[in-house]
C-alpha positions, 0 to 999 in steps of 0.5 A: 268514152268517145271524142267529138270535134266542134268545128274549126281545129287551128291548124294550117291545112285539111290535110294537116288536121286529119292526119294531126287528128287521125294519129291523136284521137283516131280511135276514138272518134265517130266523125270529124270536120275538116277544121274549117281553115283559111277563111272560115277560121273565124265561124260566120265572118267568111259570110260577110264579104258574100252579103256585102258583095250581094248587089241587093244589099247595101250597107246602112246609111246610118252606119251602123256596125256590129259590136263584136267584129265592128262589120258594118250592118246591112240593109236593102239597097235602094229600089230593092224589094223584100221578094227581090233579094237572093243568094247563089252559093253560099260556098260550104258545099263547095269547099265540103266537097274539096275537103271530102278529097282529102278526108278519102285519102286520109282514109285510104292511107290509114291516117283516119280509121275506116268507118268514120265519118266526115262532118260538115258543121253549117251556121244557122240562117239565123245566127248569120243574118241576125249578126249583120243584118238591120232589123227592116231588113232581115226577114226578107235576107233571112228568107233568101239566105235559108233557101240557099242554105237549105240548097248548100245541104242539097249540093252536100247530099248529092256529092258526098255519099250519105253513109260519109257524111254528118251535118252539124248545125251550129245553134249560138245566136239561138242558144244565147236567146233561149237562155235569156240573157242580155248581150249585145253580141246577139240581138234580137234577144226577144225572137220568140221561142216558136220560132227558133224551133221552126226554123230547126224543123225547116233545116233539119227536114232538108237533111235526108234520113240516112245522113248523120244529124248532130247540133252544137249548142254554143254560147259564142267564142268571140275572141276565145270567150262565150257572149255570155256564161250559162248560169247553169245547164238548164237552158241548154237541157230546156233547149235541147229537149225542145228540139230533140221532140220537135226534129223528126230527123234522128238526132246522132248527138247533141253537144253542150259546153260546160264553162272552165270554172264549172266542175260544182254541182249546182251547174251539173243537176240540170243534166238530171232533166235531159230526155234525149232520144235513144240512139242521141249522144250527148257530148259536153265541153268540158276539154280546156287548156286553161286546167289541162287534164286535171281540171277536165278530169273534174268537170267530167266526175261532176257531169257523171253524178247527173248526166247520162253517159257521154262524150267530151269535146271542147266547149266550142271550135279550137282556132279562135284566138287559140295558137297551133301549140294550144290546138295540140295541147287541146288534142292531148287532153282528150286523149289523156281523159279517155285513156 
């Protein structure tokens, strides 16, 4: 049984996570991200201070804020037309390629195994803009920041080599709207299907054929805690059959959380209905501090009766509003499930 990592991983530097994680879990990984730290701990909040500082964005006169994060929201700045608004860096290749040092030389010191990969985990334009976003704004933001998104995979591509390198695209706004359930840490709960799935095909098509694809299905982790609770695994299994026949890209993984207190079967049965592509692994959240190893072990037996073979991972990152003692606690729990 492999092991995958989400994204961000709590602890205090590059160099700290791959040798952290290299010593716990190196045999049993196929890729790993660089733990997202310093500013980037918090998922997309590192965003907003880019869009705020953008001088064709201003924030609403209405005063508005987020719900979750209390960021206040965005709009146009006045005189400033939707084809007007554009984005330079957005930073993630940049400090991809910084990481990508670090993760050579673990490698090379044997902290990391050789024929593993380095995985740089991207939020969608989606998630990003609708969180921050007025709704008359945020067709003409969204167009803007998803060009520069897709130019942050080019600069990813041209300055990693591709047999290193994994792509993660984060899907929780999108996947809390395809499971329906209302939230107010995700508007736009009525963005149609079609559309979600468009804007899948448009970023996953920017990612050359012999880098690695994978996609995490995520319900938030907003102070350690999901939006909301998936019911059970059919929205995700529905969502994830979706985009493995819309992408033309080969998917490497798919990734779907699995709630703490859901090792029964009525959550589980979906898994029946999962049609991934051959050569797609499925990795599923079921690693939680809360149980530790037990309560894993339970919801891994319950998984096994309906979904095919598969991995495990936490349901979402290991930083938020989660202690370094957690982190490693965390790190030991898989290696004791997979012993």
């Amino acid at each position: 049984m492999n092991v995958h990592l989400v994204g961000s991983i709590g602890l205090d530097t590059v160099e700290d996570v791959f040798r952290t994680v290299g010593k716990e879990l190196g045999p049993l990984l196929k890729r790993i991200p660089d733990g997202e730290v310093g500013g980037r701990k918090l998922w997309i909040s590192w965003q907003y201070p880019l869009l705020r500082a953008n001088t064709f964005l201003r924030p609403d006169p209405s005063g508005k804020v987020r719900p979750t994060n209390r960021f206040a929201l965005l709009t146009l700045a006045e005189g400033v037309a939707p084809s007007d608004v554009h984005f330079g860096e957005l930073g993630y290749a940049r400090e991809a390629r910084a990481s990508y040092l670090d993760f050579v030389a673990a490698r090379e010191k044997g902290e990391l195994p050789k024929d593993i990969r380095f995985q740089v985990c991207l939020p969608t334009p989606f998630a990003v803009v609708s969180s921050v976003v007025m709704p008359d704004a945020i067709s003409a933001v969204e167009a803007a920041y998803e060009k520069a998104m897709i130019a942050e995979v080019a600069a990813l591509c041209r300055h990693i080599p591709h047999r290193d390198l994994c792509i993660q695209w984060d899907l929780c706004n999108e996947m809390v709207v395809w499971d329906g359930q209302e939230t107010d840490a995700v508007p736009y709960g009525d963005e149609p299907r079609d559309k979600i799935i468009a804007r899948m095909q448009r970023l996953c098509a920017a990612i050359p054929n012999d880098v690695e694809l994978g996609l995490h299905l995520c319900y938030g982790d907003f102070a350690g805690k999901h939006f909301v609770e998936p019911k059970d695994a059919a929205a995700m299994v529905d969502f994830a059959n979706t985009l493995s026949r819309s992408i033309p890209h080969k998917l490497a993984y798919i990734h779907m959380p699995v709630p703490v207190d859901r090792s029964d079967d009525a959550f589980h049965k979906p898994f029946r209905d999962l049609k991934l592509a051959g050569g797609t692994t499925l990795f599923l959240g079921v690693v939680h501090a809360k149980d530790g190893a037990a309560g894993t072990k339970a919801r891994i037996a319950a998984a096994r009766r309906y979904a095919p073979p598969f991995g495990i991972a936490t349901e979402c990152g290991m930083a938020r509003a989660r202690s370094e003692e957690t982190v490693r606690s965390l790190l030991k729990i898989h290696a004791e499930c997979c012993g």
